[in-house]
Every structure is written in structure tokens, then in C-alpha cells.
C-alpha positions in Angstrom: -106.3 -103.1 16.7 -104.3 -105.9 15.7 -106.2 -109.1 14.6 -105.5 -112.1 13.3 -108.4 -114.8 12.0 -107.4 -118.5 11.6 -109.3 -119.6 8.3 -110.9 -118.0 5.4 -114.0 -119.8 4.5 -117.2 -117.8 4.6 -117.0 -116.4 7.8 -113.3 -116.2 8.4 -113.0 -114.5 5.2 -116.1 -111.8 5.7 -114.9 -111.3 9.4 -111.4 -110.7 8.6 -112.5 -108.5 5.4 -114.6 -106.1 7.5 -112.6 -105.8 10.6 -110.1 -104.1 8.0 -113.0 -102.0 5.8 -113.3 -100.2 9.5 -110.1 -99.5 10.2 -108.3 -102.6 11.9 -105.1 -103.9 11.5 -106.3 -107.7 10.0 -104.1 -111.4 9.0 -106.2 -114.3 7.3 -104.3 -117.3 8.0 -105.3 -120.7 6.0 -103.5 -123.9 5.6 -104.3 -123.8 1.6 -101.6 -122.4 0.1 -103.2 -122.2 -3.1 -106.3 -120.1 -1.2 -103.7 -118.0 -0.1 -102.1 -117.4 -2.7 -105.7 -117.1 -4.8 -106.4 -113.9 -2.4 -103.5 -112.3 -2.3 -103.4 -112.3 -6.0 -107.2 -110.4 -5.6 -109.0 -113.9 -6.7 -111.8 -115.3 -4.6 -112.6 -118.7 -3.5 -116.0 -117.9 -3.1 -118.5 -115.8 -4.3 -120.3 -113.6 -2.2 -121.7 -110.2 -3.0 -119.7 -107.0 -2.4 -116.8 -109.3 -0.7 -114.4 -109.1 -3.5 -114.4 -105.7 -3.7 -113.7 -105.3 -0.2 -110.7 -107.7 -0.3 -109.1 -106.0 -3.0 -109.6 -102.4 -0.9 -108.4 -102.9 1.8 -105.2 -105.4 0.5 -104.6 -102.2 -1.5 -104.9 -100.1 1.8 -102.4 -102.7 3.6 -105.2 -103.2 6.5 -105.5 -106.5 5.2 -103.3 -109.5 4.3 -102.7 -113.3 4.1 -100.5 -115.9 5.5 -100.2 -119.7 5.8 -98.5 -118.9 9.3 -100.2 -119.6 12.0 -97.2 -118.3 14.1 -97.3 -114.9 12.0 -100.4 -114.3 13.4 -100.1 -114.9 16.4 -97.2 -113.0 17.3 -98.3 -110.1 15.3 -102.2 -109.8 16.5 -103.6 -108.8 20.1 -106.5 -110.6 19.1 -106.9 -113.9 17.9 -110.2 -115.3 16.2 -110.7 -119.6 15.3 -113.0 -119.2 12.3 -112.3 -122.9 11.5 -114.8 -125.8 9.6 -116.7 -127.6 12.6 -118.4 -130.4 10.3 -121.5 -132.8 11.8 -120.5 -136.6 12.5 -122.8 -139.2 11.2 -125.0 -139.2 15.0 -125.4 -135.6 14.6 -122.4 -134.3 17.0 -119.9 -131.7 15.9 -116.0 -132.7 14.7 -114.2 -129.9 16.8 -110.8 -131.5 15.8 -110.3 -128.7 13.4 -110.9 -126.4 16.9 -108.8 -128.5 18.5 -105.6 -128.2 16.3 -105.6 -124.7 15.9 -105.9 -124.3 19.8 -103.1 -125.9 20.0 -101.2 -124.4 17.4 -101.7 -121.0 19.1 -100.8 -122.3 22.4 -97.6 -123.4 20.8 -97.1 -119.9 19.4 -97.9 -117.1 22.3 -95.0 -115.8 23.9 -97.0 -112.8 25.4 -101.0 -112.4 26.5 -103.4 -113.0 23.6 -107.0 -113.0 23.3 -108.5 -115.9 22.0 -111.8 -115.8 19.7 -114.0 -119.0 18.8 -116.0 -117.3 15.9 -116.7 -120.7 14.5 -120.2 -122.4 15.6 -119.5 -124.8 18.2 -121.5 -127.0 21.0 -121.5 -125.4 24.9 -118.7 -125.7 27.0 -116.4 -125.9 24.1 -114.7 -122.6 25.5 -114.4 -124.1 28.3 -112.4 -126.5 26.4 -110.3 -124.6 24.0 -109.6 -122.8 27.5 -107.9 -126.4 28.9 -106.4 -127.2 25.4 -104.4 -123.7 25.5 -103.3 -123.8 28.9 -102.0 -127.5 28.5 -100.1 -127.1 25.2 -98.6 -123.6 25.7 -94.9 -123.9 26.9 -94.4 -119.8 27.6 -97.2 -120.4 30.4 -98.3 -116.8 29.1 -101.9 -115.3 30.1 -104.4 -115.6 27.6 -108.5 -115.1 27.8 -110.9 -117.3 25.7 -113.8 -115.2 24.3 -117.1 -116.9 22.5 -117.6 -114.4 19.6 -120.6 -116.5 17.4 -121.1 -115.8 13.9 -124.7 -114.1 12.7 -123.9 -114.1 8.6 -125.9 -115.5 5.9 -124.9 -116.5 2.9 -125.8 -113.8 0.5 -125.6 -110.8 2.5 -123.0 -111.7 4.8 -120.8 -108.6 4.3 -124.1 -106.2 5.1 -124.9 -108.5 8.4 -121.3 -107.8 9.3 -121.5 -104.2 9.3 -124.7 -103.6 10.6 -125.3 -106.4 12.9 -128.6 -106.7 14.7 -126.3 -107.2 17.8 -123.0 -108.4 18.7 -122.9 -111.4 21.2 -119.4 -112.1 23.5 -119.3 -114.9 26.0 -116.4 -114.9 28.4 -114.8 -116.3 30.8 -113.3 -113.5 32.7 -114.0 -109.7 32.5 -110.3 -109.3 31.9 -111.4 -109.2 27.8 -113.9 -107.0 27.9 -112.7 -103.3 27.2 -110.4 -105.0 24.4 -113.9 -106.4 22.6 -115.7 -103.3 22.9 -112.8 -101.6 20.9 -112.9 -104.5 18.1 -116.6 -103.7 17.8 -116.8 -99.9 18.7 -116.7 -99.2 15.2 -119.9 -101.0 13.7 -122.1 -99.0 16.4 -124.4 -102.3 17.3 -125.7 -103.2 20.8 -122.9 -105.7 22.3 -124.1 -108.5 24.7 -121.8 -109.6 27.2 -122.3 -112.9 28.6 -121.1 -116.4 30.0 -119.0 -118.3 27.7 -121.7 -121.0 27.8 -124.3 -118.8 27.0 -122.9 -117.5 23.9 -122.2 -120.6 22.4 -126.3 -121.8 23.1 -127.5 -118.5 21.9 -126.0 -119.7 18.0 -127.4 -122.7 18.1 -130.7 -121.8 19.5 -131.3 -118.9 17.2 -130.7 -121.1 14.0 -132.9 -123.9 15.3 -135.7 -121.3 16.3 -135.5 -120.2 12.5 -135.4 -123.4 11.2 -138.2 -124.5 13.3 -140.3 -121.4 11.9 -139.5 -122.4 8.1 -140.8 -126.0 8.7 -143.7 -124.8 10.5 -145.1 -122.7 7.2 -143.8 -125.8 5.4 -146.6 -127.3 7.6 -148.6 -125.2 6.8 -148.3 -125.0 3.5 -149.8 -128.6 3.0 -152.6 -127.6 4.9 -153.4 -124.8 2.5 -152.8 -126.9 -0.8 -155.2 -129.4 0.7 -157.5 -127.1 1.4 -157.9 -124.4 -1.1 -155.7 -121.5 0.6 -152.9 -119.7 -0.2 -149.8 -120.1 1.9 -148.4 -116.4 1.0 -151.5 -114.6 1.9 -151.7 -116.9 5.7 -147.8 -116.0 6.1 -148.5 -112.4 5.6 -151.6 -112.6 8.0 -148.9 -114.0 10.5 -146.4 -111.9 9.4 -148.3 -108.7 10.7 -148.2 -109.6 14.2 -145.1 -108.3 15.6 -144.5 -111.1 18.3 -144.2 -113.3 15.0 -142.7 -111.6 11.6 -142.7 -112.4 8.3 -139.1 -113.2 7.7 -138.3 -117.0 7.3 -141.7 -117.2 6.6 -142.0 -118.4 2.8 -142.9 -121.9 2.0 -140.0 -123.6 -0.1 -138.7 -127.2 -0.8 -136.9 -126.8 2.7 -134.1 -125.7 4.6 -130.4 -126.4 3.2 -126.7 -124.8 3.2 -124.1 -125.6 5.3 -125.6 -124.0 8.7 -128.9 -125.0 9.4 -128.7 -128.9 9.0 -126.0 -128.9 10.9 -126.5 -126.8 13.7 -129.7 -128.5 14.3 -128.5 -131.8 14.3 -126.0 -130.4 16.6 -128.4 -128.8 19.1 -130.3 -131.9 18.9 -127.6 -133.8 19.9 -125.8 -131.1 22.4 -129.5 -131.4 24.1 -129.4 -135.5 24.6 -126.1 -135.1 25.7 -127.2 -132.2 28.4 -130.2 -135.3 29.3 -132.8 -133.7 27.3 -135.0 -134.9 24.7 -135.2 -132.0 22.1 -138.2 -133.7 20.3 -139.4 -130.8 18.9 -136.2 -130.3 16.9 -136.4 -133.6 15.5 -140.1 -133.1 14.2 -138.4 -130.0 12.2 -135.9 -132.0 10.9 -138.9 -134.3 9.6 -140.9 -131.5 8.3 -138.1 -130.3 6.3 -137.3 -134.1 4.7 -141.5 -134.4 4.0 -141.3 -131.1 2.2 -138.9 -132.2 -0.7 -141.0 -136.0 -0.9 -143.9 -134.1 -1.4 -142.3 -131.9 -4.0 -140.9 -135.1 -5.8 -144.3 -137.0 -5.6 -145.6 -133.5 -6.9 -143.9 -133.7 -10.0 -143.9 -137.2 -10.8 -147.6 -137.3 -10.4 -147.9 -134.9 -12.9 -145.1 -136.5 -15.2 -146.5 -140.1 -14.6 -143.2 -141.3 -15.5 -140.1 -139.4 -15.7 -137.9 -142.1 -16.9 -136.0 -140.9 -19.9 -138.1 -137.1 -19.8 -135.7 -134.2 -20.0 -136.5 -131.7 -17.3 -135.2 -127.9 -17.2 -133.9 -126.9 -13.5 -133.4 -123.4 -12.5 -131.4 -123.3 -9.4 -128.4 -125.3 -7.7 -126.9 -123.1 -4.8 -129.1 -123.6 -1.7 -130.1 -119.9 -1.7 -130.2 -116.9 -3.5 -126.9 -114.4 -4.1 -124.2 -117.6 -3.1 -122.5 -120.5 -5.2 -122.4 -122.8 -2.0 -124.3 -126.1 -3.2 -123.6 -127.8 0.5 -126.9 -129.6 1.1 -128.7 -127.7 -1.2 -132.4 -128.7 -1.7 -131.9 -128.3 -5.2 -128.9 -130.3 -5.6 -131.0 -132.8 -3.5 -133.9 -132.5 -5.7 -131.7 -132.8 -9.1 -130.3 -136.1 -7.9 -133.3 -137.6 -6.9 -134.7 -136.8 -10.5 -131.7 -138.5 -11.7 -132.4 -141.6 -9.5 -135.9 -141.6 -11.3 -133.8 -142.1 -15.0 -134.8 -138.2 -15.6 -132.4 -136.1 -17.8 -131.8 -132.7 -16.8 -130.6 -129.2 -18.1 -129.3 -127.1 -15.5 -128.3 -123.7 -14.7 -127.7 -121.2 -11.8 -126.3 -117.7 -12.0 -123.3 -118.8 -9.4 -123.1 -122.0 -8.5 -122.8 -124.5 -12.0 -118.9 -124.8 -11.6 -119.2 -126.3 -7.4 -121.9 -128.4 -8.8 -120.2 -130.0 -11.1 -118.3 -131.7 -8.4 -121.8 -133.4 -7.4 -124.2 -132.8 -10.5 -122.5 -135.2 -13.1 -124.0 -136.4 -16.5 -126.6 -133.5 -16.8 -126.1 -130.5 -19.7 -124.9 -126.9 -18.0 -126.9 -124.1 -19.8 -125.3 -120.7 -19.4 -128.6 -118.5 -20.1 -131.6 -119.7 -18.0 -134.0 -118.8 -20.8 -132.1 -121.7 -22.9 -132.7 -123.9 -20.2 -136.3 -125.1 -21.0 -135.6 -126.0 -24.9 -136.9 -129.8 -25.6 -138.0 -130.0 -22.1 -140.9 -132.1 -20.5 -141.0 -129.7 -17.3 -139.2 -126.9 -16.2 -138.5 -126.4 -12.5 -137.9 -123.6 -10.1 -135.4 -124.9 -7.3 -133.9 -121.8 -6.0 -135.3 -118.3 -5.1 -133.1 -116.4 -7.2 -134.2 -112.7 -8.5 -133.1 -112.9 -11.7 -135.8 -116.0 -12.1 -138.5 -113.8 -12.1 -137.1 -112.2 -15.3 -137.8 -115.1 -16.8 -139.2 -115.0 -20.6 -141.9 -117.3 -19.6 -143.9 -116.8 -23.6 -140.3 -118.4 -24.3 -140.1 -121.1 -22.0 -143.7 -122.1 -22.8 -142.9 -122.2 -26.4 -139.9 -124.1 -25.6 -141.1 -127.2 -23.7 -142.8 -130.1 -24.7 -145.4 -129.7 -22.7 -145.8 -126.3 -20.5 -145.4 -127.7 -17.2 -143.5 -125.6 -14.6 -143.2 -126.7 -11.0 -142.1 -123.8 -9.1 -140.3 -124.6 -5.6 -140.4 -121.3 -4.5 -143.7 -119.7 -5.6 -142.0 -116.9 -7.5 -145.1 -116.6 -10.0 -148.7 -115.5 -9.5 -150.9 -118.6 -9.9 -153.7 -117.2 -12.2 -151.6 -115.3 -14.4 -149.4 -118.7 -15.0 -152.5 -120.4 -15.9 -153.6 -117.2 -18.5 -150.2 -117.8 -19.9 -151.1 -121.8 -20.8 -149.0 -123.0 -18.4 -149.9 -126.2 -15.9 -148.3 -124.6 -13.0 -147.9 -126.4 -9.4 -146.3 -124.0 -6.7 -145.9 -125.0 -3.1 -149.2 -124.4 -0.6 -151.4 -122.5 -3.1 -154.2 -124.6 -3.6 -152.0 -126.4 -7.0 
């Protein structure tokens, strides 16, 4: 089929990429020229495993290319899908001006019936919206279908979610879309949903508030073990065996971060008062997951005493594992509030040191983590990265001042720390 996608940030990008690795006929259009003109010559705005690759394939193969028209794709694609930024307002609501002008922009541009996609994360009833928006602003009074298509990626293993999806979820309006979506998704062989518009648009933003919710509650729980003597991991894989429950999102951390969760909870939250209801549960989460990172700072400077003018070693900037996004990263969060404290720090992550340093200023980059704990008072784990656990940890102890190593993401067996000489506080296992 013929599709066009209207942005190239993490989803727009993946979505447009793997639509063409499976055989479809695919235009990325962005308003950056330089981002277009980064991707066409094979570059990459972001990093995200196996997604360069791709890009590069199926450019090469012609299934795949990039425009800053928004009228080239509209007039070239049977199927067009938003994948535009839909960033939280200061009261927690979603800016959908970004949905808004690209609704419009296609309305201005159909001349024939198009199918209209909101990939992007967006409150209920914005279908409905985009739906109103079109039929107002598009002056060939075409047909057109608006179809709720929500996003399921994370960072990090976006392109294998895309392939093998756990499910595929469509909201529409009328059924007159319907045959035309199964043939977009034929190809990945996942079980398709069809339901109400509305209903596809809650199903995002309840899913990623359900997982949120279960990361604060072993973050909860986690403070009850270190008070008491237990270990979080072992409780989480006690849970973890019971099928109704799982053991995925189920590791005790220094909180929730990246550019989805925050903001989709804040959203649902707010989506929820708006709808007359009280989501107070939501809120508590979004309490849990502020408490976690205090407790981690009081952690540390408990130990330190003071850490005014102590240089500390941080492993860790991107909010997660396998991605150089550092939007609302805890470890971001937790380097700048060491900084407020008059700490110095020395920094590195395998992906993510060049976006930082549009936050992260006056601290030293280190390009090999085992260089990162040399003179240093403390060395920290911030984010959960594989490569961390190949630490040289005789050389790191060696290395530091003192042999202190706060880890945020318990990637280290307690007692054999402790055999090693380090002082070693983890998160929830009895330290």
C-alpha cells in the first residue's frame, strides 16, 4: 500500500521504517529540513537499535523516502498517519496544536478519499476532533475516514515491538476503513483489535498508566524491604510467578522517566478530571515515583555527609537502557540535583553524552565508563545499561577515594559487593 507518515521522531520514524521493511510503499514527511535531509543522506537523528539499518535498506530498495511536503504525501499515499509531538502543558493536559495543524494541512491537501491515522498519543475524543478539523478546512469536500492507530513502542526495542506486536489496536469511526487497515497490518501476523475511536485512544493511556502504576508499587515496596531486612528482587520474582501479575515492570529503580510515561499520566490524570473523575490513584503514582528519587538523594548524602565540593562518578544519562533520549530522565534528574548540592561530577553513557550536554553543563564527559570513577568520592549507577555489569569493579575500587558505589538499579549482588570492599547501597535490599 501507499503510506505516508507526518513526522519522524521515534515513532513516526520506526513506523514509517517498518511499514517499508514489509513491503509497503512508505513517505516520512517532517518540517526539519535539515532532519530530512540528515535521513536521506543515511544519517540518523536518533539512535535506536537496528533502526539505522533498516532506513538505509529499504531507502536503497526505494520503499522508503523523505519529504518536507506535506502535500507530496498526501496526494501520493492512500493512507495517511499524524505521528506528531503532543507535549504536556504545565496543568497536566496535552498541547494537540501540533495535531491540529497537520489536520489541517491535509485537509487542505486531499483532492480524493484518504485515510487518516492519529498514531500519536492523544486524549479521548480527539478523533472525534481531528474528524471536525478535516471536514471544516478541506475545500475539495472529498471523503475521508479518521482511524485511532496508538503507538505500543519503547524506546530501545522499538523496531522489534513493531514487527511482532503483542496486538494491533484501530479505533474508528466508520467500518468504511476497515478492510484497508487489515491490509496495512496483514503483514506483521498480530491479532488486530477493532474498536470505537474513543476506545482506542483510552486503551494508550490506560495501558501506560497501569505500568507505571505497577513500577511505583515495587518502588513501594521496595522501602518496605530495605526497612525491613528483605530483598526487593527475590519479593518481585515471588510476584512475578503468578501469572495474573508478571514480572515485567517489576524492578525497583530510581523511578519512571522518558518522554511517555510522565506525560501520559499526567494526561490521563487530567483527561479523567475533565471526564468528572477523581483519578486519585494516579496521582499517588505520580508521588511514589517523586519519593523514590528523594530517597535515593538522602541515600547518598547520608552516606557522603556532605557532598559539597566531592567529585562523584555517574554511570548513566538516557532514561533507559539501548536509547540516547535524556527527556525526563531520572538520571539527568539525579545529576542535577547533585549539582544543586555543590557536587562535581564525571559522567558517561554509551548513547546519550552528546543530548545531554544540552542539559548536563559544567560536569567532565568520560568516554570509557571504567575511567569514570578515577579521583572519585562515590561512583553511581543511574541507568540500567548491560554494558554496566561489565564493569571492572577491582578497578573502580582502586580508583575512588573511598569505595562507595550507590547503585540505582541493583545490577550487583549485595554480598559479593561487600567481599569486593565496596560500601554498596542498592535500592530495597536491606542497604
Amino acid at each position: 500500500m501507499k503510506l505516508t507518515i507526518i513526522g519522524t521522531g521515534y515513532v513516526g520514524l520506526v513506523t514509517g521504517t517498518c511499514f517499508a521493511e514489509v513491503g509497503h510503499q512508505v513517505i516520512c514527511v517532517d518540517r526539519d529540513e535539515n532532519k530530512v535531509k540528515l535521513l536521506k543522506s543515511g544519517g540518523m537523528p536518533i539512535y535506536e537499535p537496528g533502526l539505522q539499518e533498516l532506513v538505509q535498506k529499504n531507502v536503497a530498495s526505494g520503499n522508503l523516502s523523505f519529504t518536507n511536503s506535506t502535500v507530496e504525501g498526501v496526494e501520493k499515499s492512500d493512507v495517511i498517519f499524524i505521528a506528531v509531538p503532543t507535549p504536556s502543558m504545565n496543568d497536566g493536559s496535552v498541547d494537540l496544536s501540533f495535531i491540529e495543524l497537520v489536520a489541517r494541512e491535509i485537509a487542505a491537501a486531499m483532492t480524493s478519499y484518504k485515510i487518516v491515522v492519529d498514531k500519536s498519543t492523544v486524549p479521548v475524543k480527539t478523533g472525534e476532533k481531528v474528524s471536525e478539523t478535516i471536514k471544516r478546512y478541506c475545500k475539495a469536500k472529498v471523503e475521508f475516514d479518521v482511524v485511532s492507530n496508538p503507538e505500543f513502542l519503547r524506546e530501545g526495542f522499538a523496531v522489534d515491538d513493531f514487527m511482532k506486536p503483542d496486538r494491533v489496536v484501530i479505533g474508528v469511526l466508520t467500518q468504511r476503513p476497515v478492510a484497508a487497515m487489515k491490509e496495512v497490518y496483514e503483514p506483521f501476523n498480530a491479532p488486530i483489535i477493532f474498536t470505537d475511536i474513543n476506545s482506542a485512544e483510552l486503551i494508550k493511556h490506560a495501558a501506560n498508566s497501569f505500568l507505571a502504576l505497577k513500577i511505583s508499587y515495587i518502588n513501594a515496596v521496595s522501602q518496605i524491604c530495605e526497612a525491613s531486612g528483605a530483598n526487593v528482587q527475590e519479593v518481585a520474582n515471588g510476584m512475578g510467578m503468578d501469572l495474573r501479575i508478571g514480572r515485567k515492570f517489576l524492578d525497583a529503580s530510581l523511578g519512571f522517566g522518558g518522554s511517555c510515561f510522565p506525560k501520559d499520566l499526567s494526561a490521563f490524570i487530567h483527561i479523567s478530571e475533565e471526564l468528572g473523575y477523581d483519578f486519585a490513584l494516579l496521582r499517588e503514582v505520580q508521588k511514589i515515583n517523586s519519593e523514590q528519587m528523594n530517597r535515593f538523594v538522602k541515600k547518598i548524602i547520608e552516606t557522603l555527609w556532605v557532598v559539597k565540593d566531592k567529585t562523584i562518578g555517574v554511570l548513566g544519562l538516557a532514561f533507559k537502557q539501548n536509547t540516547d533520549d535524556v527527556r525526563m530522565s531520572p538520571a539527568l534528574d539525579l545529576c542535577l540535583r547533585l549539582q544543586k548540592e555543590g557536587a562535581r561530577l564525571r559522567v558517561h553513557d554509551p548513547k546519550a553524552m552528546e543530548k545531554a550536554k544540552a542539559v548536563l553543563k559544567d560536569v567532565i564527559y568520560v568516554d570509557d565508563m571504567n575511567d569514570v570513577a578515577d579521583g572519585c568520592d562515590a561512583l553511581i549507577i543511574a541507568t540500567e545499561w548491560p554494558e554496566f555489569k561489565k564493569l571492572d569493579l577491582e578497578r573502580a575500587r582502586k580508583a575512588l577515594t573511598h569505595p562507595i558505589l550507590f547503585d540505582g538499579r541493583n545490577l550487583f549482588d549485595v554480598e559479593e559487593m561487600e567481599k569486593l570492599g565496596f560500601i554498596y547501597k542498592s535500592i530495597g535490599r536491606g542497604r
